[in-house]
N, C-alpha and C positions, 0 to 999 in steps of 0.2 A: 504494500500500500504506500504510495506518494503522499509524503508528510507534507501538508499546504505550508507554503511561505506564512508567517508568523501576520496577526491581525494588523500590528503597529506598519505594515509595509504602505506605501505610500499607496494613493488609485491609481491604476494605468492609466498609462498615456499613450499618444500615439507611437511613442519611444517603447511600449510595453515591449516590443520583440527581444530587444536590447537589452533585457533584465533577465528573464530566465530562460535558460537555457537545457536543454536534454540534451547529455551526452552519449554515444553509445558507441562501447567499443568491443570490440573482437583481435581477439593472437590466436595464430597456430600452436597445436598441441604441443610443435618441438620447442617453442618457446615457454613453455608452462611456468616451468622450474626456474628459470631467469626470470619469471616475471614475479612470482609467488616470492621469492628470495629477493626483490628489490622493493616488494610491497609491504613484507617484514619487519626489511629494513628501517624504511621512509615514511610506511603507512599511507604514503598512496594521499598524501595533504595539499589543497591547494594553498598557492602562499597569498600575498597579501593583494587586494581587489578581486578576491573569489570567495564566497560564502558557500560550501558545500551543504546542499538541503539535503541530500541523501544520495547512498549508495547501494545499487544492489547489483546483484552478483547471481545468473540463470545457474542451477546447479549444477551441469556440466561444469561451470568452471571457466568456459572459453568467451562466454560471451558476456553484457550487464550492460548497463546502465546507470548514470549521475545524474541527477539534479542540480544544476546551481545555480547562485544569483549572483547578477557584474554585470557592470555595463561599461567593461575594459577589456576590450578583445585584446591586447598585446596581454594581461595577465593571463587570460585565460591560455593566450598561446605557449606562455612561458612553462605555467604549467605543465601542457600535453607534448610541451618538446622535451622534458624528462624521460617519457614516454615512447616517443611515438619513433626510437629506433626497433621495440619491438611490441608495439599497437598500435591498430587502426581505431580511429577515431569518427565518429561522424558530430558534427555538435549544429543541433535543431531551435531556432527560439520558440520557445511555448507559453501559453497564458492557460490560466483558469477560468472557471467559467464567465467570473467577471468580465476580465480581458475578452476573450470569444465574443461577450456582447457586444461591446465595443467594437469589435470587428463588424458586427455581422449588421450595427444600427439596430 
């Protein structure tokens, strides 16, 4: 279950895309072990202009999904190049039902 971004967050605006974000990433099985052992390591933290709302993890192991919230693409980038010599990456901006209305008028 997707933990909603906290009440005190501001209303959406037309900037809503800009704020949260779905990450989804996928590695190859031969990279498991490297990856599991860098996430032990590091814990897998974004650093500072990323708010991680939540992480989850499909029980395979190979695939999951992030929540976050930023509205700093180079942080977010800085983050995923920790990464992303052995994960693929997709990162989607999403809104809540609020946001959606907003969209849809």
């Amino acid at each position: 279950m997707i933990r909603r971004p906290p009440r005190s967050t501001p209303l959406y605006s037309s900037a809503a895309s800009d704020v949260y974000k779905r990450q989804t990433y996928e590695f190859a099985p031969d990279d498991r072990d490297e990856i599991q052992a860098q996430f032990k390591e590091t814990g897998g933290l974004p650093g500072e202009g990323v708010t991680m709302l939540g992480r989850y993890h499909a029980v395979e192991g190979l695939t999951g999904f992030i929540l976050v919230e930023s509205d700093d693409a180079i942080a977010i980038g800085k983050w995923m190049q920790e990464w992303t010599h052995l994960i693929s990456f997709e990162v989607v901006p999403v809104v809540d039902d609020s946001g959606i209305s907003e969209v849809i008028g």
